[in-house]
C-alpha positions as CSV (number, residue, x, y, z in Angstrom):
1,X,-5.8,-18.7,48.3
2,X,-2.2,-20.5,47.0
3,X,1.3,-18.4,46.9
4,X,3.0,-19.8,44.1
5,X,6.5,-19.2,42.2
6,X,6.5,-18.1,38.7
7,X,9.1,-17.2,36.4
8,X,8.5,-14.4,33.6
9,X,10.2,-14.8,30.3
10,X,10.0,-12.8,27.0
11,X,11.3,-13.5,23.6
12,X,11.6,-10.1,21.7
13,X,9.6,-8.4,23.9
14,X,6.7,-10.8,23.7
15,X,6.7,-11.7,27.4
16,X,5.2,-15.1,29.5
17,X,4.4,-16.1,32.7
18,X,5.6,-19.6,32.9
19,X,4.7,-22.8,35.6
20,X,5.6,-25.6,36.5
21,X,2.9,-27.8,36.6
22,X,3.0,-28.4,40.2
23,X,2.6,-24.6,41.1
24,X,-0.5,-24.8,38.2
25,X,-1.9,-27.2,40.4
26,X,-1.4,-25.8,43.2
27,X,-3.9,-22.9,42.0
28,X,-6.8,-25.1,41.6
29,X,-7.8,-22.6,38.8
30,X,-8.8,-23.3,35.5
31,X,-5.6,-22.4,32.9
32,X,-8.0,-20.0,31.0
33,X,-9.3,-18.1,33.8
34,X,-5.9,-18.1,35.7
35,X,-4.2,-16.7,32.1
36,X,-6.5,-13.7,32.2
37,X,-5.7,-13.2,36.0
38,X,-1.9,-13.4,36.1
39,X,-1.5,-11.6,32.7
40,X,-3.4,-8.9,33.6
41,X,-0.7,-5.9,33.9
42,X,-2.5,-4.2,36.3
43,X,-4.1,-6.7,38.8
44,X,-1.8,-9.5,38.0
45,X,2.4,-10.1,37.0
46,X,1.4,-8.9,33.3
47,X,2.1,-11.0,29.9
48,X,1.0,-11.9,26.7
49,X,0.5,-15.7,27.7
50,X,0.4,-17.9,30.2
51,X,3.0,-21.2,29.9
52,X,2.5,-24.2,32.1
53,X,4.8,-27.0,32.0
54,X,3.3,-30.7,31.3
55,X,5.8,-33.1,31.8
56,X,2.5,-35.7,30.9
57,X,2.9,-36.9,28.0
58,X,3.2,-40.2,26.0
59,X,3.9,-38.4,22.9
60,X,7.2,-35.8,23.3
61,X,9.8,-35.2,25.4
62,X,8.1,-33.0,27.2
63,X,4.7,-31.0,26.4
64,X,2.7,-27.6,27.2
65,X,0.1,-25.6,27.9
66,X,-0.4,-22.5,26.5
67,X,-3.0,-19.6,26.7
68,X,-3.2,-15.8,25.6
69,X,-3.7,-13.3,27.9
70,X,-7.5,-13.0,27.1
71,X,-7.8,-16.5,28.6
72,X,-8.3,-17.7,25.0
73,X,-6.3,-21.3,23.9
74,X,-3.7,-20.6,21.6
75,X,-2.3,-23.9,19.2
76,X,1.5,-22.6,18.8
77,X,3.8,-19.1,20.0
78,X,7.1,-19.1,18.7
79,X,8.5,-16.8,20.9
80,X,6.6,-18.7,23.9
81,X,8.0,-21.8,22.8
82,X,12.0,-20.5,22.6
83,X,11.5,-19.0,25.7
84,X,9.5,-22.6,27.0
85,X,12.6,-24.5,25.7
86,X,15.4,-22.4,27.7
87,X,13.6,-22.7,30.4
88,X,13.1,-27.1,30.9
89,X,16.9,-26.9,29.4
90,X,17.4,-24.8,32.2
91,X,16.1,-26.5,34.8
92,X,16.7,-29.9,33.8
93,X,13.6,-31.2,33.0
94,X,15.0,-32.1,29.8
95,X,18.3,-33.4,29.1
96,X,19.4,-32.6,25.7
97,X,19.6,-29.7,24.1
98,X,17.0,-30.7,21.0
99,X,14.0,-32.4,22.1
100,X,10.4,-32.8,21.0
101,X,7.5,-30.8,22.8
102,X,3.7,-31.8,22.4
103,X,1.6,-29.1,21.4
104,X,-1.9,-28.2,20.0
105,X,0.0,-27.3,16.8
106,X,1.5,-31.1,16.7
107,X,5.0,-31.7,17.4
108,X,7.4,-29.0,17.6
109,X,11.2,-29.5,18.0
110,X,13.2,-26.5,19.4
111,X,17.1,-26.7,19.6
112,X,19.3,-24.8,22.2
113,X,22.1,-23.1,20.0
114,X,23.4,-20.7,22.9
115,X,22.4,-19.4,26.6
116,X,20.0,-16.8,25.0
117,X,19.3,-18.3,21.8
118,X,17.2,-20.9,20.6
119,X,16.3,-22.8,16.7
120,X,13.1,-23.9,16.6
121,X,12.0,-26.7,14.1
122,X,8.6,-25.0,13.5
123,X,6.9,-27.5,11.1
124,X,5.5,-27.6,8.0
125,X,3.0,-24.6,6.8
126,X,-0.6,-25.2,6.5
127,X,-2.0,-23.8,3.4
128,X,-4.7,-25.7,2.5
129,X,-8.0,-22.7,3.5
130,X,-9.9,-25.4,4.7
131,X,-7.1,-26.3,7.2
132,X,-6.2,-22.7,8.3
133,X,-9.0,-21.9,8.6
134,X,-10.0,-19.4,5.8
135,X,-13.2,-19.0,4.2
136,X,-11.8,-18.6,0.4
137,X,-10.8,-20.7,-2.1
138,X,-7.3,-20.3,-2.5
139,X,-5.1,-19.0,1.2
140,X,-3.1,-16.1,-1.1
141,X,-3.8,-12.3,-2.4
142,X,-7.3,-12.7,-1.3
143,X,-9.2,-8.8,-1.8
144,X,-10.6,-7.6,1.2
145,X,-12.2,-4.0,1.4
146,X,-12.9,-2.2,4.5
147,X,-14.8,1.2,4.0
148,X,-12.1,3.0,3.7
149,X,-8.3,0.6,2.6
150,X,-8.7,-2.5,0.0
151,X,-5.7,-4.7,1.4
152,X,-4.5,-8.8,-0.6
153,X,-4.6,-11.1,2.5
154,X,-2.4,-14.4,2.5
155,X,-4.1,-16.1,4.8
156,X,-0.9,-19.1,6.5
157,X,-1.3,-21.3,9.2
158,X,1.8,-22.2,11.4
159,X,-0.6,-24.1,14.0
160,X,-2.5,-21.1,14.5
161,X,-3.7,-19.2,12.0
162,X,-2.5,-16.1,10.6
163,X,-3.3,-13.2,8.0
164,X,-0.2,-11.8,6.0
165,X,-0.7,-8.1,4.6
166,X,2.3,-6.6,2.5
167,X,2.2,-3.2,2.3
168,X,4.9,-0.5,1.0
169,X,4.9,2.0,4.0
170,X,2.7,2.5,7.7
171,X,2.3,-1.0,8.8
172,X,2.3,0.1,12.5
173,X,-0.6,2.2,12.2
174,X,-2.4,-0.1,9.9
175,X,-1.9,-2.8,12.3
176,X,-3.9,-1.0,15.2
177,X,-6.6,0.7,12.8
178,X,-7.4,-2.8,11.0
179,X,-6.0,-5.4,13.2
180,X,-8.8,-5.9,15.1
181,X,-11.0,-5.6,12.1
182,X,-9.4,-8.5,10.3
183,X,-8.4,-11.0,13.5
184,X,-12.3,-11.0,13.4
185,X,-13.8,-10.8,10.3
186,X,-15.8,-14.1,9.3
187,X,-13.6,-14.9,6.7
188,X,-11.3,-16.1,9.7
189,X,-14.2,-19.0,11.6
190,X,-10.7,-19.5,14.8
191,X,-10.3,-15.4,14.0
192,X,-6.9,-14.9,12.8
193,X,-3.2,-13.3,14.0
194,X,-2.5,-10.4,11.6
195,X,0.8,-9.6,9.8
196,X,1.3,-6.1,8.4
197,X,4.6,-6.7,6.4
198,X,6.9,-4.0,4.8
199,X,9.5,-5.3,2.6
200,X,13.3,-4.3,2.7
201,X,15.1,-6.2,0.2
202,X,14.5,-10.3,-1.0
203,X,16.2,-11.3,2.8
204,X,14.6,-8.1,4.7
205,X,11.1,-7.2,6.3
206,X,9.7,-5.2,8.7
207,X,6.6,-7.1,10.4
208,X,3.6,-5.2,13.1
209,X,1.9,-7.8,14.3
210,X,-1.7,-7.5,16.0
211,X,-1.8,-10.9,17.9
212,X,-5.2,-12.7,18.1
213,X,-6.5,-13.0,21.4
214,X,-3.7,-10.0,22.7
215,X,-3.7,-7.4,20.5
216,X,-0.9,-5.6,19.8
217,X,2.4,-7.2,20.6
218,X,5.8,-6.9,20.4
219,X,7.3,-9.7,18.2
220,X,5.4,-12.8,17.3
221,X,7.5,-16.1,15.7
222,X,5.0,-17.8,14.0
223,X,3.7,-14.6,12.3
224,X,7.2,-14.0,11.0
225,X,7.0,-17.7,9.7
226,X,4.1,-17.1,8.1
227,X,5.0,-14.1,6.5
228,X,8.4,-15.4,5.0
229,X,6.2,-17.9,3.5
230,X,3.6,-16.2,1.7
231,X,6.2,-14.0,0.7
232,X,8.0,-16.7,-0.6
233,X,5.0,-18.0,-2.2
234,X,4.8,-14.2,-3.6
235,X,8.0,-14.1,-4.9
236,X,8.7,-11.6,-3.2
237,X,11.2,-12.9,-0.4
238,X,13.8,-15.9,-1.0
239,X,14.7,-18.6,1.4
240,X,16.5,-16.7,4.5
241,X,15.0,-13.6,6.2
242,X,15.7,-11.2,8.6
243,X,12.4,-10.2,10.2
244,X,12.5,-7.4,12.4
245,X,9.6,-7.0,14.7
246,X,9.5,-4.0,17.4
247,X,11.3,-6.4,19.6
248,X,14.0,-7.4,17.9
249,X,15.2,-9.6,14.8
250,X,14.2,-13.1,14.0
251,X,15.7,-15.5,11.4
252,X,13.4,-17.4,9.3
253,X,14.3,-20.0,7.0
254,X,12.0,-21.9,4.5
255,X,13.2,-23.9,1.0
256,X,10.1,-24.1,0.4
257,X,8.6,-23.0,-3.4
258,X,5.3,-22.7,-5.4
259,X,6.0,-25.8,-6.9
260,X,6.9,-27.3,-3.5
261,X,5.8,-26.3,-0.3
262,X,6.6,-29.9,2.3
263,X,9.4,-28.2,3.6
264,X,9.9,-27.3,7.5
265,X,10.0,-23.8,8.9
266,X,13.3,-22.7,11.2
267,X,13.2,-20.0,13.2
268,X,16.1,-18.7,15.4
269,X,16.1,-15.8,18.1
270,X,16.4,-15.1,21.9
271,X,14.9,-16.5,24.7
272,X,15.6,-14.3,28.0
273,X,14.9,-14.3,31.9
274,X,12.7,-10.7,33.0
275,X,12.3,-12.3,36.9
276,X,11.2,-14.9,39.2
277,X,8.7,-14.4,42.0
278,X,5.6,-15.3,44.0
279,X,1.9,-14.3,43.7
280,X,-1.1,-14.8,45.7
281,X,-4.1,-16.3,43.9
């Protein structure tokens, strides 16, 4: 057995376990099965995802790895990665305030704006189904019937791949009756992250997100790209949004169009400290 320090960080709510990568090592674990052990909220510290810091890389600044807390690999978290970014600014692993971080997702490049807040260059959308992936043949307003709902996905990929439902009222409890339903329906071949999205006004949403490979979750940053995206794409939403999640508000930004979609993603929100301490595994 190792003792070894670990610091937990959440971004809306959405909350980490994060390593440096010589405590990883020290573990002598595999990262999936140590994810499902120290994210476990009873046995373990409890989070949605484990981060380990990789300072190996040829390609970045600095890179990651990142798992949900069902052990399962995860491409891209935008809350993980605000949070990832305070925390090498922090502790001086980097030393400027935007850098470049090597992911599964490609490059992403997050930005410090404040001590709690962080701007993350998310990248380009993916919309091409094949590339999600999606079984269909186009990635929006795409029927699917359950036995008892009919719901239009907009199926988005910011990395990882993600399912966008609009709906006028009861997103919370049609994100844990059908959540689970749709992150694993074959239409989704990586499953999918799932977006029930109420609309406020063209700058406005309210977002319940059931999180592939967690579940239920308090905020996720790549789902609220993804949903000012299709809802872009809809027509429905212009360039800036608010997107409130349980957790808190996020700001998305995307000047992206139908008629042009190679535009990058912003996102901007908080990046906070829970605690720091040691575990036995």
């Amino acid at each position: 057995m190792s003792k070894i320090k670990f610091t937990k960080m959440n971004g809306l709510g959405n909350d980490f376990v994060v390593l440096d990568f010589e405590e990883f090592q020290k573990t002598k674990t595999e990262a999936d099965k140590l994810a499902k052990k120290l994210c476990n909220r009873n046995f373990g510290i409890g989070a949605d995802g484990l981060i380990v810091v990789n300072p190996n890389t040829e390609k970045a600044d600095i890179s990651w790895i990142f798992y949900n807390s069902d052990g399962s690999a995860a491409q891209m978290c935008g809350n993980g990665m605000r949070c990832f970014a305070r925390y090498v600014y922090d502790n001086k692993l980097v030393n400027k305030k935007e850098f470049s971080v090597e992911t599964k997702a490609g490059i992403i490049v997050p930005k410090i704006i404040s001590d709690n807040e962080v701007r993350v260059n998310m990248g380009k959308p993916i919309l091409a189904p094949s590339k999600i992936p999606c079984k269909a043949e186009n990635n929006l307003n795409i029927p699917f019937v359950t036995e008892d709902e009919k719901f239009l996905l907009n199926a988005v990929s910011m990395g990882n791949p993600h399912c966008v439902i609009f709906v006028e009222k009861d997103s919370k409890n049609l994100a844990l009756k059908y959540g689970s339903k749709i992150e694993h329906d074959n239409l989704f071949p990586e499953k999918t992250n799932v977006e029930f999205v109420e609309i406020l006004s063209k700058n406005e949403v309210v977002i319940n997100v059931w999180e592939r490979g967690c579940g239920i979750t308090l905020a996720c940053g790549t789902g609220a790209c993804a949903t000012t995206v299709a809802g872009i794409l809809n027509g429905y939403l212009d360039n800036t949004v608010k997107a409130n999640l349980k957790g808190g508000a996020l700001k998305i930004e995307w000047d992206g169009n139908p008629a042009d979609t190679e535009h990058n993603v912003y996102m901007t929100g908080r990046a906070d400290y829970s605690f720091d301490g040691e575990i036995i595994v």
